[in-house]
C-alpha beads as a LAMMPS data file, in Angstrom:
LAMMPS data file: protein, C-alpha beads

244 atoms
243 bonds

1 atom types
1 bond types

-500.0 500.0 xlo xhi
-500.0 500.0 ylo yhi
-500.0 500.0 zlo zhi

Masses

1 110.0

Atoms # bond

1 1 1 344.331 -27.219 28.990
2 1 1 340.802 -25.920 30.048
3 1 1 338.450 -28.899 29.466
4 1 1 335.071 -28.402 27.543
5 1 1 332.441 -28.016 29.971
6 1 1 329.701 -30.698 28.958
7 1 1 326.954 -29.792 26.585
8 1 1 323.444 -30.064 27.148
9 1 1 321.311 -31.107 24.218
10 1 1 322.366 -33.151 21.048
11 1 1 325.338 -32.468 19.478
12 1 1 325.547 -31.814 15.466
13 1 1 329.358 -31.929 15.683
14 1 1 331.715 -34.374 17.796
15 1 1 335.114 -34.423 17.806
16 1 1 336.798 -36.992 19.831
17 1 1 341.048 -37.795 19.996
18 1 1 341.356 -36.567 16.068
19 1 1 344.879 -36.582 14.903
20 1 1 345.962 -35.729 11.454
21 1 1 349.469 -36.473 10.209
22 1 1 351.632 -35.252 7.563
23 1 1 354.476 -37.982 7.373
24 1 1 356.136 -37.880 11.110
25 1 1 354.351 -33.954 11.498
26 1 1 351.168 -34.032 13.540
27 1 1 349.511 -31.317 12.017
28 1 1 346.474 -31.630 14.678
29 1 1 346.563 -34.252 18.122
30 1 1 343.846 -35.455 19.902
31 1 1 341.804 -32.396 19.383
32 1 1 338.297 -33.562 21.361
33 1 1 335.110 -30.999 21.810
34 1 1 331.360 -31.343 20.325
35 1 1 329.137 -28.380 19.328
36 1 1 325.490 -27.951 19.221
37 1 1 322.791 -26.285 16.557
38 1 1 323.882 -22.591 16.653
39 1 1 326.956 -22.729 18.217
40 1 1 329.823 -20.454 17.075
41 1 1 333.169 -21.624 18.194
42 1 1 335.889 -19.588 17.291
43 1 1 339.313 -21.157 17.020
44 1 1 342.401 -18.617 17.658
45 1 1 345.887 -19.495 17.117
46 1 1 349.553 -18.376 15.702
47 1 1 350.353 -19.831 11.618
48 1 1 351.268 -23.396 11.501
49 1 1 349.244 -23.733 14.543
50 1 1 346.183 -26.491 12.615
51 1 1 343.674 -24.198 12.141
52 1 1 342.983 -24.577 8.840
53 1 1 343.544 -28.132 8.677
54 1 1 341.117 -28.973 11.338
55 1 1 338.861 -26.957 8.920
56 1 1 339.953 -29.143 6.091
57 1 1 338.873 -32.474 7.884
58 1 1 335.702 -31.265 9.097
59 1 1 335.013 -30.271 5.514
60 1 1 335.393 -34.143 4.520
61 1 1 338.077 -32.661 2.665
62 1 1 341.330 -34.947 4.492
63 1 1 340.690 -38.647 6.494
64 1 1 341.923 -38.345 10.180
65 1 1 345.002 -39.922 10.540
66 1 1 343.366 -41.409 14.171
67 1 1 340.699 -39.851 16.449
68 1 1 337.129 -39.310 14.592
69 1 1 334.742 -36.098 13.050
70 1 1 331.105 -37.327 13.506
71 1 1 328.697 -34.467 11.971
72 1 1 325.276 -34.794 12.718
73 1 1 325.997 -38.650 13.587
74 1 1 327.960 -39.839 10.642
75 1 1 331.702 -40.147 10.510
76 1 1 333.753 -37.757 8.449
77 1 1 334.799 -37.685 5.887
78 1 1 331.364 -39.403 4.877
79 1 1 329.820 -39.538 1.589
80 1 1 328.041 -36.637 -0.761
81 1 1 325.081 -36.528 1.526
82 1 1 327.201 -35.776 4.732
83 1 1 329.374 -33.508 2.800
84 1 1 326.136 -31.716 1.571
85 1 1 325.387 -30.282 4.933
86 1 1 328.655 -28.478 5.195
87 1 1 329.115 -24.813 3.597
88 1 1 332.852 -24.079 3.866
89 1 1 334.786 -20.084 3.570
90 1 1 337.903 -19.828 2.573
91 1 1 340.296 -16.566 2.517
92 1 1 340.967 -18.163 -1.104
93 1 1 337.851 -17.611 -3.154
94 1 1 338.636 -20.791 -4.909
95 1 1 335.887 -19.374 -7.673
96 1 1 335.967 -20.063 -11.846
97 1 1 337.352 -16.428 -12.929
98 1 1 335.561 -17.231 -16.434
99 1 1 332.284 -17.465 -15.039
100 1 1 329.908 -14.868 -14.144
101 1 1 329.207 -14.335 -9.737
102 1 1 325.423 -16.051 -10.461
103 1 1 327.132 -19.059 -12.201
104 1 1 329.186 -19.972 -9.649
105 1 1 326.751 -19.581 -6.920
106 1 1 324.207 -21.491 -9.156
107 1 1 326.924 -24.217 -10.209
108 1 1 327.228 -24.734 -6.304
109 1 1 323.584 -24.650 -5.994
110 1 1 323.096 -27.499 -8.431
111 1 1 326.322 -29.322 -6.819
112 1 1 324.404 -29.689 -3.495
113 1 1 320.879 -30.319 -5.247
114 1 1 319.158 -27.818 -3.532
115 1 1 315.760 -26.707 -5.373
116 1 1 315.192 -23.750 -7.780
117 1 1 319.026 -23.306 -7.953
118 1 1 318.541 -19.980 -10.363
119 1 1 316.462 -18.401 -7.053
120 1 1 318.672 -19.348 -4.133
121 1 1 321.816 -18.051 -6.163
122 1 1 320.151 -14.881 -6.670
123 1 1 319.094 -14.726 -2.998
124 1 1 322.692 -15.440 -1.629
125 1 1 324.399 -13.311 -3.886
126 1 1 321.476 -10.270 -2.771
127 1 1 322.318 -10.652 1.076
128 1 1 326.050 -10.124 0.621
129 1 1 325.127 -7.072 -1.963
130 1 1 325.696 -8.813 -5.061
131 1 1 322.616 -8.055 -7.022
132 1 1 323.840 -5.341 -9.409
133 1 1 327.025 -7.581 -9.990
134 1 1 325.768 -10.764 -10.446
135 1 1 326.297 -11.124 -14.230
136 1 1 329.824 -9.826 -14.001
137 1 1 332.575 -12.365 -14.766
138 1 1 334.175 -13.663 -11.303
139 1 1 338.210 -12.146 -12.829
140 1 1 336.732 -8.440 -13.618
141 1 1 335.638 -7.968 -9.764
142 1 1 337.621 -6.703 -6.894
143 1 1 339.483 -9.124 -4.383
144 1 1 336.742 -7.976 -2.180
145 1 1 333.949 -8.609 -4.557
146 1 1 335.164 -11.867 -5.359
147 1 1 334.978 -12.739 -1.411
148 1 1 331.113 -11.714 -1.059
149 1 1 331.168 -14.243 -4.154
150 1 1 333.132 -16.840 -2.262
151 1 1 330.397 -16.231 0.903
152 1 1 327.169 -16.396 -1.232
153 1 1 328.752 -19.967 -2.717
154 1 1 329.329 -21.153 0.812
155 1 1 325.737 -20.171 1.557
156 1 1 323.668 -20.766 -1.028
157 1 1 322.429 -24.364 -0.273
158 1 1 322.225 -23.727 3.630
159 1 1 324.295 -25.479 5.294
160 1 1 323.908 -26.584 8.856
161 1 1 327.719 -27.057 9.422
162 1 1 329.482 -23.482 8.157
163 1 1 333.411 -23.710 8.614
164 1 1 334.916 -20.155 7.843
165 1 1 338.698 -19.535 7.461
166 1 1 339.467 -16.005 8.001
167 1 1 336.428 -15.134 5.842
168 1 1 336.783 -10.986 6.057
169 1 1 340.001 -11.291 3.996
170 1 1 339.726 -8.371 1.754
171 1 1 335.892 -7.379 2.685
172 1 1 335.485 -3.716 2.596
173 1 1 333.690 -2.131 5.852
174 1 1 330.363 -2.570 4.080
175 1 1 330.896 -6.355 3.255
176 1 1 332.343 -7.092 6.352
177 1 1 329.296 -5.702 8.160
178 1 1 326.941 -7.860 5.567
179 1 1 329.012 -11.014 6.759
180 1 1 328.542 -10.231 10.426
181 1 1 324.771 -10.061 9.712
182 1 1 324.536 -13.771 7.826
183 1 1 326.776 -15.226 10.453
184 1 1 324.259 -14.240 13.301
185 1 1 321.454 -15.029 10.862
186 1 1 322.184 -18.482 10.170
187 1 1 323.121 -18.919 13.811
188 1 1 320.045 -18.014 14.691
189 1 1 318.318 -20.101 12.738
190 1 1 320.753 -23.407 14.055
191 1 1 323.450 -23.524 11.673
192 1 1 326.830 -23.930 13.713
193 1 1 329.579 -21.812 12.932
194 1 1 333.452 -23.053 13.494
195 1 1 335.188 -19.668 12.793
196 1 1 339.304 -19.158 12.439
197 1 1 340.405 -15.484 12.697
198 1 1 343.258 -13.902 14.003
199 1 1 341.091 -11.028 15.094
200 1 1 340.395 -12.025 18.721
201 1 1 337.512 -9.185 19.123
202 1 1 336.348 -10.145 15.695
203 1 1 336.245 -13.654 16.823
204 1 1 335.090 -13.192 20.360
205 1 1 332.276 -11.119 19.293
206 1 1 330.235 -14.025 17.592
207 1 1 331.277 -16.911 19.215
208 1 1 329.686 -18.867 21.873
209 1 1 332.797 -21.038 22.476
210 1 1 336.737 -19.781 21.886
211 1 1 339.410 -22.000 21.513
212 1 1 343.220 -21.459 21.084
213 1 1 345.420 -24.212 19.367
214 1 1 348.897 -24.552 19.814
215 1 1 351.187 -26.979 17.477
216 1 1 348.519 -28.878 16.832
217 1 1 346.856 -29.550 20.325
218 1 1 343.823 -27.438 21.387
219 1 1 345.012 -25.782 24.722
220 1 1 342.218 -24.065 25.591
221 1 1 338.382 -24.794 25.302
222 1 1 336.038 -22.216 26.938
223 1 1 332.383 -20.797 26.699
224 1 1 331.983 -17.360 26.239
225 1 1 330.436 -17.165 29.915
226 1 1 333.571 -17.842 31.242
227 1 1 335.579 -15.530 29.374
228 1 1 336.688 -12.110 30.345
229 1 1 336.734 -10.732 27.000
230 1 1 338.883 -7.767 28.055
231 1 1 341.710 -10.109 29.062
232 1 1 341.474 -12.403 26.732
233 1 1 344.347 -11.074 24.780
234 1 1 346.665 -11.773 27.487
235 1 1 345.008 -15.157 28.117
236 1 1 345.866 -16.004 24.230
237 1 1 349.416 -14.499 24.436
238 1 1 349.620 -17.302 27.652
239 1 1 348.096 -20.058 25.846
240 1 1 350.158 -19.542 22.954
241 1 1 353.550 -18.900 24.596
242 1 1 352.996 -22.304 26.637
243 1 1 351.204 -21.275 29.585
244 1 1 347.923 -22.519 28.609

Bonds

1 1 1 2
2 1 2 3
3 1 3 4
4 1 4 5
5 1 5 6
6 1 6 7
7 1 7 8
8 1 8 9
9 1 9 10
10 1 10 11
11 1 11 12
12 1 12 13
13 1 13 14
14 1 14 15
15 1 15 16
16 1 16 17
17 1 17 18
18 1 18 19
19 1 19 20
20 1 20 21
21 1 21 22
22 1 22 23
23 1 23 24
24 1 24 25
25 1 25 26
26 1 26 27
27 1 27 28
28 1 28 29
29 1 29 30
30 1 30 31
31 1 31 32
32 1 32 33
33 1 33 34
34 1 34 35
35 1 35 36
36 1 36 37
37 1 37 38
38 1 38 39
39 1 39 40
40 1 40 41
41 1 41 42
42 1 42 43
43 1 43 44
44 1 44 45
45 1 45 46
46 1 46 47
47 1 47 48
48 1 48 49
49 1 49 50
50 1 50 51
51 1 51 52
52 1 52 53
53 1 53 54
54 1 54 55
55 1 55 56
56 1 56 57
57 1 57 58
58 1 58 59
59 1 59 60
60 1 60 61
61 1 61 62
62 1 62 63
63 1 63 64
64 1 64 65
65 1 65 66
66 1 66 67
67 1 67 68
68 1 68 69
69 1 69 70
70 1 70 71
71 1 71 72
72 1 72 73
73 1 73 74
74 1 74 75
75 1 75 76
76 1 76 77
77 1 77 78
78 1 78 79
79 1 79 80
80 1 80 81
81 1 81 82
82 1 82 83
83 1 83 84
84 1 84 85
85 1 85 86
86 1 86 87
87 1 87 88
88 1 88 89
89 1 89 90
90 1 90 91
91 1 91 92
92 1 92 93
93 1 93 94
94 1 94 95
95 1 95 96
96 1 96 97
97 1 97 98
98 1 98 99
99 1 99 100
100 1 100 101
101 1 101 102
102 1 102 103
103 1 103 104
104 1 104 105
105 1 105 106
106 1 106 107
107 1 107 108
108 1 108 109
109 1 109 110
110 1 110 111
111 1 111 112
112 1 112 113
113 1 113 114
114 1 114 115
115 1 115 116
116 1 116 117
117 1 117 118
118 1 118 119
119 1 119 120
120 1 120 121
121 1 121 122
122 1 122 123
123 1 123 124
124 1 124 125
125 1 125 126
126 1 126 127
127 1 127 128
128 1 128 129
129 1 129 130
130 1 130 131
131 1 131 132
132 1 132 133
133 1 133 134
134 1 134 135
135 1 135 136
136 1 136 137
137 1 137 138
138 1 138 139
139 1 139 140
140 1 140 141
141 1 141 142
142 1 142 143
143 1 143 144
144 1 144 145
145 1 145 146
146 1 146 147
147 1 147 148
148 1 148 149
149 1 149 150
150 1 150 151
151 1 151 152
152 1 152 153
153 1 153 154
154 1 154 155
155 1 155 156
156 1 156 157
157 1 157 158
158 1 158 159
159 1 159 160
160 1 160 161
161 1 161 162
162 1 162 163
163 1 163 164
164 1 164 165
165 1 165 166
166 1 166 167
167 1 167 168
168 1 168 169
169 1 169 170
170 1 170 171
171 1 171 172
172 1 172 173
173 1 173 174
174 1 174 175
175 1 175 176
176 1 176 177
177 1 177 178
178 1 178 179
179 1 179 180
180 1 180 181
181 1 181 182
182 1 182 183
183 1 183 184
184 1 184 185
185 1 185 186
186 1 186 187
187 1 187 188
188 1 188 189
189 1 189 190
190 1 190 191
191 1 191 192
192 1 192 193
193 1 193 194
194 1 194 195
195 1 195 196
196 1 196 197
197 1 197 198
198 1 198 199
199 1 199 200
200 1 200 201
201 1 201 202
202 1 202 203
203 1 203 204
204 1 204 205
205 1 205 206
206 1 206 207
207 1 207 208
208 1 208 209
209 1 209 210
210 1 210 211
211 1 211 212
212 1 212 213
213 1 213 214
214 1 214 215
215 1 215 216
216 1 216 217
217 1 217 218
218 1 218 219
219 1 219 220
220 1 220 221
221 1 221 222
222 1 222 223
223 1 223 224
224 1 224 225
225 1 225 226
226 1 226 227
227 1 227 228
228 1 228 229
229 1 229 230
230 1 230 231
231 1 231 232
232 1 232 233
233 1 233 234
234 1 234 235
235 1 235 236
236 1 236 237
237 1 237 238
238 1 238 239
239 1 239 240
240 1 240 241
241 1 241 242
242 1 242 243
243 1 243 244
C-alpha cells in the first residue's frame, strides 16, 4: 500500500483503523487517511470493493464495526448537528416522486435548519438548471432531471463534508458539465469532496487525493502530485489485480 503522505493544516475528516462488518464479511478494514477543507479525494475501485459503504459510514448512516470517522472533531456517526454538516449524492435519487423538485429541495432545507429555506431551494435547484422545472412533480421528470434534483438536495444547506457516489449517473452532457462546476465551486470555497466513480479521468480530474480500494482495504493512497495521470490506468489495473 502507498501510505498517505502527512497533511499540513487541520483536518475536517480523520479516518483512523475503521472496519465495518457484515456478519463474518469485512465490508471495509482498517481504512486510515484524514482530509483537509477543500480536499477532493477520489476513491476508485471494482463492485463489492467498499466504496459505497465507506460512503455510508461517513454519512453517519452505519456505526463502525471498529476503527473511528471523526468529522470536523466529533466521532461518527454523531448526532443531528454532526450529521448536518454532511451533504451526501447518491446514483439513487432517493427523492418523494409525489412532490414537486422545489419541495424536496425545500423539505431538505428545513431538515438541516438552514435559513430562508424557500430561497436556498430555489438557488440550488437554479445552479444545476432547475429553474423552469422546479414546480414539476419529482415522477414526471427524466432519470436525468431527477439527478440535478438529487444534487440540488445534497446542496442546498451547504455542506462542508459532500460524499458523492457516482453522482453523473444519468446526467446529460449539459448537467454533467453543471456538476463539474459546483464540485470545483464548493471546493473552492472549503467544502471537501470524497468522490466514488468508476471514471478514472472523471475522477482524477477533480481530485486532489486518489485512492483505490480493494476487498475492503484501501491499497493505495496518493496526492495528485504524485500521480502520473496518464498511467494511472495501469496503476489501478495493478492495484486492483493485487499488485498494489
Amino acid at each position: 500500500m502507498t501510505t498517505p503522505a502527512p497533511d499540513s493544516g487541520t483536518p475536517l475528516l480523520e479516518v483512523s483503523e475503521l472496519t465495518r462488518s457484515f456478519a463474518a464479511r469485512k465490508a471495509l478494514e482498517c481504512v486510515s487517511f484524514s482530509l483537509r477543507p477543500g480536499d477532493c479525494l477520489a476513491v476508485f475501485g471494482p463492485n463489492g470493493a467498499g466504496k459505497t459503504t465507506l460512503l455510508r459510514v461517513l454519512a453517519g448512516l452505519l456505526k463502525p464495526t471498529a476503527g473511528t470517522a471523526r468529522l470536523d472533531g466529533t466521532m461518527l456517526p454523531g448526532g443531528a448537528s454532526t450529521r448536518s454538516l454532511v451533504g451526501m449524492i447518491s446514483h439513487q435519487t432517493l427523492l418523494y416522486s409525489a412532490l414537486s423538485a422545489r419541495e424536496n429541495v425545500m423539505f431538505a432545507a428545513r431538515l438541516h435548519g438552514t435559513d430562508a429555506p424557500a430561497a436556498r431551494a430555489a438557488a440550488a435547484l437554479g445552479r444545476m438548471g432547475l429553474g423552469e422545472r422546479a414546480d414539476i412533480p419529482v415522477r414526471a421528470l427524466s432519470r436525468g432531471m431527477q439527478q440535478r434534483v438529487s444534487i440540488s438536495r445534497a446542496m442546498v444547506h451547504s455542506p462542508r463534508l459532500l460524499l458523492a457516489d457516482e453522482p453523473y449517473t444519468g446526467l446529460d452532457e449539459s448537467g454533467a458539465r453543471a456538476l463539474t462546476g459546483l464540485l470545483q465551486e464548493v471546493r473552492a470555497t472549503g467544502t471537501t469532496v470524497v468522490l466514488v466513480t468508476h471514471n478514472l479521468a472523471e475522477g482524477l480530474a477533480l481530485a486532489t487525493q486518489a485512492a483505490v480500494l480493494r476487498a475492503g482495504k484501501l491499497v493505495r493512497f496518493e496526492h495528485k502530485s504524485a500521480i502520473d495521470v496518464a498511467s494511472y490506468a495501469d496503476t489501478y489495473r495493478e492495484a486492483v489485480a493485487g499488485g498494489g
